[in-house]
C-alpha positions as CSV (number, residue, x, y, z in Angstrom):
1,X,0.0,0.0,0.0
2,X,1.1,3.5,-0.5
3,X,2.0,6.3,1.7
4,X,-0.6,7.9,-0.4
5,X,-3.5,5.1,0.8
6,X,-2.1,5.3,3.9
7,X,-3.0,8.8,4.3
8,X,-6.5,8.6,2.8
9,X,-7.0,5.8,5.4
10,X,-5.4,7.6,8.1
11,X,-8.0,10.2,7.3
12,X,-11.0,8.5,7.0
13,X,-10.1,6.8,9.8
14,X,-10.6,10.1,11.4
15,X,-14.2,10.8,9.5
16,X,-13.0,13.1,7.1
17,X,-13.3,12.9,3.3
18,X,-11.0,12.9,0.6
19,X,-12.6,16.5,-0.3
20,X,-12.1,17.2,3.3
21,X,-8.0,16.6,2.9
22,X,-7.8,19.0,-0.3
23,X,-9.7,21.7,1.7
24,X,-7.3,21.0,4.5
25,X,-4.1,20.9,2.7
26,X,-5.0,24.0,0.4
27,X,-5.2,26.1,3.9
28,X,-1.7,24.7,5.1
29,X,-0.2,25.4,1.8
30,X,-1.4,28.4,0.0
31,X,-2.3,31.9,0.7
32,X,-5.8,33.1,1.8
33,X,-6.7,34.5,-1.4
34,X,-6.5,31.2,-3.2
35,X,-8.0,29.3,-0.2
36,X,-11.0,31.6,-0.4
37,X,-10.9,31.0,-4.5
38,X,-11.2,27.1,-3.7
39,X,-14.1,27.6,-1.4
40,X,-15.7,28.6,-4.3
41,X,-15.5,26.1,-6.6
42,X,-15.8,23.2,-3.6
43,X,-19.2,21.8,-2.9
44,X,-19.5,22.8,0.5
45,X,-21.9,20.2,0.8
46,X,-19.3,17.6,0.4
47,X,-17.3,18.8,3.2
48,X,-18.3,17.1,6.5
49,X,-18.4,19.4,9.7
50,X,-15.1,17.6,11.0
51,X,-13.5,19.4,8.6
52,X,-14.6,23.2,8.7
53,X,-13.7,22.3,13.0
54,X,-10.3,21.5,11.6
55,X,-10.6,24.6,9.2
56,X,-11.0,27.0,12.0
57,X,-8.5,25.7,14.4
58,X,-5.7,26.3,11.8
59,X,-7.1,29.5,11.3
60,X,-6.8,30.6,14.6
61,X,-3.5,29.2,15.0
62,X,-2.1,30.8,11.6
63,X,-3.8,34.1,12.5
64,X,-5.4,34.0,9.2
65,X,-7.7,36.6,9.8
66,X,-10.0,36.9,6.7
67,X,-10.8,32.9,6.7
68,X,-11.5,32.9,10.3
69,X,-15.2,34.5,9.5
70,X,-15.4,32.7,6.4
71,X,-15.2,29.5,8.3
72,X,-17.4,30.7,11.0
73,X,-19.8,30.9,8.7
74,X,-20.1,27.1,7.9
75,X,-21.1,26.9,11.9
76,X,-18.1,24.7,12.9
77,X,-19.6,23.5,15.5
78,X,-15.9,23.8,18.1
79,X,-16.0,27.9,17.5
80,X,-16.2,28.2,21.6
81,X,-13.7,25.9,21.7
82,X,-11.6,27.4,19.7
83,X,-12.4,30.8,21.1
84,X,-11.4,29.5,24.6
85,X,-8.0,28.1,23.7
86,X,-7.4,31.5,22.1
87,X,-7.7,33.9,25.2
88,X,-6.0,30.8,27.3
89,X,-3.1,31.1,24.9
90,X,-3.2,34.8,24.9
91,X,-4.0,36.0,28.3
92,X,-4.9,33.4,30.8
93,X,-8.8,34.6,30.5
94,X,-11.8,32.5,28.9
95,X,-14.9,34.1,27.4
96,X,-17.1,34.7,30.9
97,X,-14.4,36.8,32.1
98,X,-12.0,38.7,29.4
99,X,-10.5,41.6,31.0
100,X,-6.8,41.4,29.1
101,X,-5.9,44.8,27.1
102,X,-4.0,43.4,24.4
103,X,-6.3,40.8,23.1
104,X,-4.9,40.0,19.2
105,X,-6.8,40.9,16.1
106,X,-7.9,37.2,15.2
107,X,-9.1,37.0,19.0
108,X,-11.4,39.5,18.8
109,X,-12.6,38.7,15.2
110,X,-13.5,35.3,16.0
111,X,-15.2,36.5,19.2
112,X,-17.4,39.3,17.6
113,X,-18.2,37.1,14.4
114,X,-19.6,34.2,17.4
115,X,-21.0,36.4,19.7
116,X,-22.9,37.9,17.2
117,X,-24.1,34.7,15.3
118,X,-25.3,33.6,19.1
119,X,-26.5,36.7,20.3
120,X,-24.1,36.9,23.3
121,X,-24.5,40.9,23.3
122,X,-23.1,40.9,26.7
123,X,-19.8,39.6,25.2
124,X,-19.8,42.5,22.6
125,X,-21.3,44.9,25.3
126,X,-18.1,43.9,27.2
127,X,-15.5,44.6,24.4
128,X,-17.2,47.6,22.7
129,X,-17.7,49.5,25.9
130,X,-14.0,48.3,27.4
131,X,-12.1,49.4,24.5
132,X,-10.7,46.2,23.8
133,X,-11.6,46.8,20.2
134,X,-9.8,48.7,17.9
135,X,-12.0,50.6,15.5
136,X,-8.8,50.6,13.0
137,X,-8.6,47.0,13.2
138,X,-11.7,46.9,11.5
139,X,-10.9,49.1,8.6
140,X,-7.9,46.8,8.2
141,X,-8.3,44.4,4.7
142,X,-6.3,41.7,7.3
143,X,-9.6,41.2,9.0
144,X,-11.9,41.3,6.5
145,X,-12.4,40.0,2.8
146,X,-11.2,42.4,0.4
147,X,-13.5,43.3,-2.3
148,X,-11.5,41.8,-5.0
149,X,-11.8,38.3,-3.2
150,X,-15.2,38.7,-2.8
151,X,-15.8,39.2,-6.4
152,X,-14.3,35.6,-6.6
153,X,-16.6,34.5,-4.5
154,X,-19.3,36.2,-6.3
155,X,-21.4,35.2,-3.3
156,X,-23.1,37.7,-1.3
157,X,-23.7,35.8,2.0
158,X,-19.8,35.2,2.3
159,X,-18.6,38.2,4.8
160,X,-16.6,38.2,8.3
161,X,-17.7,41.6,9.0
162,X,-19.6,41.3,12.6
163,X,-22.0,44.2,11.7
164,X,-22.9,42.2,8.4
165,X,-23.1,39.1,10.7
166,X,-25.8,40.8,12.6
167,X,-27.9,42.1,9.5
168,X,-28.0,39.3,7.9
169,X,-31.6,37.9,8.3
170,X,-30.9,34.3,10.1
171,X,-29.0,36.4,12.3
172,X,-30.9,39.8,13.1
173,X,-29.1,40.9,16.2
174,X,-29.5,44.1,16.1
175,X,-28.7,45.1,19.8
176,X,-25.3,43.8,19.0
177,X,-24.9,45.4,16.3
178,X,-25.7,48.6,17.9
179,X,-22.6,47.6,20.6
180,X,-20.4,47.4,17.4
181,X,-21.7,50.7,15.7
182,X,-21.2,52.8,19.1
183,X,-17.4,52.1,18.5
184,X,-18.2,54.2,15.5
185,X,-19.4,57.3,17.2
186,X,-17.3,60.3,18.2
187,X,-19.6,61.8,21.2
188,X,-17.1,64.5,21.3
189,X,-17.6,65.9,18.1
190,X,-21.2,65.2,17.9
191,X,-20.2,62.9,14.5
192,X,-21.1,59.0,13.8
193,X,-19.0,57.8,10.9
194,X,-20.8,54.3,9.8
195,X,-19.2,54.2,6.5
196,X,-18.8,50.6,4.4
197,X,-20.1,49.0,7.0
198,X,-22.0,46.7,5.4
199,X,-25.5,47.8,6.6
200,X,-28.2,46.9,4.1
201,X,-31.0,48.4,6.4
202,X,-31.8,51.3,9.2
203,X,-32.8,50.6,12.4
204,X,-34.3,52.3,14.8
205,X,-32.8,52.0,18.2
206,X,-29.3,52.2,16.1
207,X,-30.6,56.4,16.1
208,X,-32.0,56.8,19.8
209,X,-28.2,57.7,20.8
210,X,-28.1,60.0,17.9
211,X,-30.7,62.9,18.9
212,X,-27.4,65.6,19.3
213,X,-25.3,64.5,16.5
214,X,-24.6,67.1,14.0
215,X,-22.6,65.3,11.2
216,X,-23.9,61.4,10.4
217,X,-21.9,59.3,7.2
218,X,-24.0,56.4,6.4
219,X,-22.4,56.1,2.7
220,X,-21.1,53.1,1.2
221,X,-23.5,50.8,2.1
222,X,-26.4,48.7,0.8
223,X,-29.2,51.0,2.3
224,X,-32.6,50.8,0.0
225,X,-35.0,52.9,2.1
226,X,-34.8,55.8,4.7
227,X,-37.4,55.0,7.4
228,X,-39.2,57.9,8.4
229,X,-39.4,57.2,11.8
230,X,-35.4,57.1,12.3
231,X,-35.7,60.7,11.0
232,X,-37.3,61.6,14.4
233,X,-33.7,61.2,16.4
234,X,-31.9,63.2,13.1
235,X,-33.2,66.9,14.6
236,X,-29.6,68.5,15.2
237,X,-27.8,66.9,11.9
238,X,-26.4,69.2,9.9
239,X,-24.3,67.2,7.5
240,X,-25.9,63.6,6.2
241,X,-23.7,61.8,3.5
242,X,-26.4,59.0,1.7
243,X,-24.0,58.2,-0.8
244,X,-23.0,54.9,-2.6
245,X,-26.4,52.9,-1.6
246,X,-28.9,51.8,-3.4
247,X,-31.7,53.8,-2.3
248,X,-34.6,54.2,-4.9
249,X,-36.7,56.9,-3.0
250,X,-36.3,59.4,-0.1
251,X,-39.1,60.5,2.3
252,X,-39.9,64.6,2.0
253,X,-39.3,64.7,5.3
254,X,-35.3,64.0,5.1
255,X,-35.3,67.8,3.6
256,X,-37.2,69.1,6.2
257,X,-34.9,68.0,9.0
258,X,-34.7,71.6,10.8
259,X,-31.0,71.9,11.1
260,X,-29.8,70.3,7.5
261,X,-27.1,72.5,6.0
262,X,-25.3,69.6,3.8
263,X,-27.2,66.4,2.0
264,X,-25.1,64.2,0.0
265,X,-27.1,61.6,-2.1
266,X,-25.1,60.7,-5.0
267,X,-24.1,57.4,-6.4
268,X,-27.9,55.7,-5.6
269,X,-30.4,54.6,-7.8
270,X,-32.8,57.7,-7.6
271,X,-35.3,58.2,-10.5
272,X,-37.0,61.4,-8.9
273,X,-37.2,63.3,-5.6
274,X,-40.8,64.7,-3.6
275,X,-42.1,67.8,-4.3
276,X,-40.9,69.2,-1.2
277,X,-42.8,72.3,-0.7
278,X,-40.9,73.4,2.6
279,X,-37.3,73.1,2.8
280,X,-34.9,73.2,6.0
281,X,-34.4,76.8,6.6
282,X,-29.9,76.2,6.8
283,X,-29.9,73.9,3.5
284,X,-27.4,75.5,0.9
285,X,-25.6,72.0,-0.1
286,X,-27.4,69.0,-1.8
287,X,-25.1,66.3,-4.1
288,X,-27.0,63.9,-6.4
289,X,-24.4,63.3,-8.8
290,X,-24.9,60.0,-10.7
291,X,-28.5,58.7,-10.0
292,X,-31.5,58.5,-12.7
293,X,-33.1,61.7,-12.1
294,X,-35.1,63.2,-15.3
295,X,-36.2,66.3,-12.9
296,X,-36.3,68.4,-10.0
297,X,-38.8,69.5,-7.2
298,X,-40.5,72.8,-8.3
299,X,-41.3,74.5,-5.1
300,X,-37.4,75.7,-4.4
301,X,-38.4,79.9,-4.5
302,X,-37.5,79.9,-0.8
303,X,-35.0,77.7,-0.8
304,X,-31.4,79.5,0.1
305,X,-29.2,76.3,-2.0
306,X,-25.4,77.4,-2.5
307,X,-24.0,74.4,-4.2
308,X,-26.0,72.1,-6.4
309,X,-24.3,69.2,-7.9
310,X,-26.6,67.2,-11.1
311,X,-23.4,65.8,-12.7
312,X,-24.2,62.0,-14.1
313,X,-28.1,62.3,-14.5
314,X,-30.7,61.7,-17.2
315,X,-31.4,65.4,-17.6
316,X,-32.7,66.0,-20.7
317,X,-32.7,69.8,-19.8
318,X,-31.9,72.3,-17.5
319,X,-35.4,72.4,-14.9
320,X,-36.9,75.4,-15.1
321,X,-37.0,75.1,-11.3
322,X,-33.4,75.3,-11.1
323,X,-33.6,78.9,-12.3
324,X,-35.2,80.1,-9.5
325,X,-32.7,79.7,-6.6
326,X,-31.5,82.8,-6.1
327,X,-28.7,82.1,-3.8
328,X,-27.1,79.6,-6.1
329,X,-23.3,79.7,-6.1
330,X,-22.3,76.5,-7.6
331,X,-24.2,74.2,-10.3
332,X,-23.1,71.0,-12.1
333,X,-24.9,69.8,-14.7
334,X,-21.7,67.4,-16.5
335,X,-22.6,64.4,-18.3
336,X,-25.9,64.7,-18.7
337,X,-25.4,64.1,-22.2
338,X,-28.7,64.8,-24.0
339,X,-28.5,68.9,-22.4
340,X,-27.4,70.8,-25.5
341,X,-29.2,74.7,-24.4
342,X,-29.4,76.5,-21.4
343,X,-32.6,78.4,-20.8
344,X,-32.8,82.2,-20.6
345,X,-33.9,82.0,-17.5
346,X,-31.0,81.2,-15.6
347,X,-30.1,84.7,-16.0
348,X,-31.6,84.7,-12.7
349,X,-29.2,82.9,-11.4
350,X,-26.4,86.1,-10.5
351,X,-24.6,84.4,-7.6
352,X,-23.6,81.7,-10.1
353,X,-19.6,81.4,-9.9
354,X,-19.2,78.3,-11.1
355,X,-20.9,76.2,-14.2
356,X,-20.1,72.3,-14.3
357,X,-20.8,71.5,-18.5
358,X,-18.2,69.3,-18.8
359,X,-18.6,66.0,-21.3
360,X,-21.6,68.6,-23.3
361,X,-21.8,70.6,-25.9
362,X,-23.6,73.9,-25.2
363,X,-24.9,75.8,-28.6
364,X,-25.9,78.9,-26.8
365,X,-23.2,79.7,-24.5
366,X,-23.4,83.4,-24.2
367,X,-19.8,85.6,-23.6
368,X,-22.1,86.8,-20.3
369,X,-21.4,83.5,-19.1
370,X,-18.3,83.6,-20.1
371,X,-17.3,86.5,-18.5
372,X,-19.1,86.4,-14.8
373,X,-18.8,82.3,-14.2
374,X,-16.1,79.4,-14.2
375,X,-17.2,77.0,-16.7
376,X,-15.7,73.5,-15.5
């Protein structure tokens, strides 16, 4: 018999598959890019439990940060286990009582990614609240899939981002993801950055801590919809960055929040806005730049807008409405290719310093414009 049967024995033997020992042996030997590439193309149905346990503890022990939540995914069923021989190694302490400074990055990965899954909030609570966790650490591509493995994977349920973990609708902890998103808040400065963090919905009690922030960054997500009730804790926010979601519609009553000076919308999948007939009263910046819009409110006559930004629409003209915002210093209209006239009527317009027309081609460009605004 050959060493090679010997080894397949050995390992059945053990319960494991032959699958199992290619899985195995492609996390020993290569990088994590190509181990995530395999799990891919493996039939994850082929791979008995036994091995995603043996998955994770080499994982852990290799520090190999990204694979750690991709494995905890497949609900190995040792993750305590593993979790527990961790902080041992570490620091001496076990889950029930973790109170070491300098836990590692894999530590704390594995332990948010479980303590979410099981809804342990008083684990996160623990860790979010003690500083334990890093907030760099998790803007670091070491603890997270980068996006050009995921577009390998070209699955969407295959993350290791804890916040994800406790979106995702088998899971739907969302008091621990609250824990996680508090790390996210400077109380100081009144500003909550939530940027790429993965959240593909709003909700509520996420906001109830929010009622004095001024500045809020909720961009780079996968939000579709902006509850209105969640509005209700925005009253102070000055500055809300919506961009780079995939939000369809807006309620009216985002415009109306009473302190709104800056609203950043761009890069969503917005076809129109409401006719919002009253406006905040401090709203002079609002960026739309690449969405589907064909139009613009018409009730704006009282509206004190500085800086409009268009760019990347389906415009087919300049709205009419537009015209009529008297305070307006700045207006980009670029690549909305089938706007080939400007109207008369933003003669009205004589704050306008700068003109965005670039990628179109402008038959009536008067030397007026020329002469009192930058065309970009």
């Amino acid at each position: 018999m050959s060493s090679m049967d010997l080894c397949e024995k050995a390992w059945m033997a053990r319960g494991l598959k032959a699958v199992d020992k290619v899985v195995l042996t492609s996390l020993k030997q290569m990088c994590c890019v190509d181990f995530v590439k395999y799990l891919e193309t493996v039939d994850s149905e082929s791979v008995t439990p036994d091995c995603f346990d043996e998955c994770l503890k080499l994982a852990v022990k290799n520090h190999y940060f990204a694979l750690i939540g991709v494995i905890m995914l497949r609900k190995p069923s040792n993750a305590k286990d593993c979790l527990d021989d961790a902080l041992t190694m570490l620091n001496g302490y076990k889950i029930d009582g973790i109170k070491a400074p300098d836990c590692s990055k894999t530590t704390l990965v594995l332990l948010l990614c479980y303590a979410v899954e099981k809804h342990l909030n008083g684990v996160i609570k623990a860790i979010c609240e003690n500083n334990f966790y890093k907030k760099q650490w998790l803007l670091e591509g070491d603890i997270s899939i980068r996006f050009h493995i995921l577009e390998h994977l070209n699955n969407d349920e295959m993350f290791v981002y804890p916040v994800r973990i406790g979106c995702n609708h088998t899971v739907k902890n969302y008091k621990g993801v609250e824990y996680i998103l508090n790390i996210f808040c400077d109380k100081e400065n009144y500003k909550a950055d939530w940027k790429g963090l993965w959240l593909r919905f709003l909700h509520e009690d996420w906001f109830k801590g929010l009622t004095s922030f001024k500045n809020i960054i909720l961009s780079c997500n996968k939000i579709k919809s902006m509850p209105i009730n969640i509005l209700n804790y925005l009253g102070a926010v000055e500055k809300l960055n919506l961009s780079s979601n995939k939000l369809q519609v807006v309620p009216l009553e985002l415009f109306r929040l009473p302190n709104l000076h800056s609203l950043n919308l761009s890069s969503n999948q917005l076809k129109d806005l409401p006719n919002v007939k009253e406006w905040s009263p401090f709203f002079t910046i609002l960026a739309l730049e690449n969405n589907l819009l064909e139009s613009f409110p018409l009730h704006v006559e009282k509206l004190k807008l500085k800086h409009l930004y268009l760019a990347d629409n389906r415009l087919k003209s300049v709205p009419e409405s537009i015209c009529n915002l008297k305070c307006l210093e700045t207006l980009d209209i670029s690549r909305n290719v089938d706007i080939n006239t400007l109207p008369q009527s933003m003669g009205k317009l004589s704050k306008l310093i700068v003109l965005g027309l670039e990628g179109l081609k402008i038959n009536n460009l008067s030397p007026e414009y020329l002469k009192k605004t930058l065309i970009v």
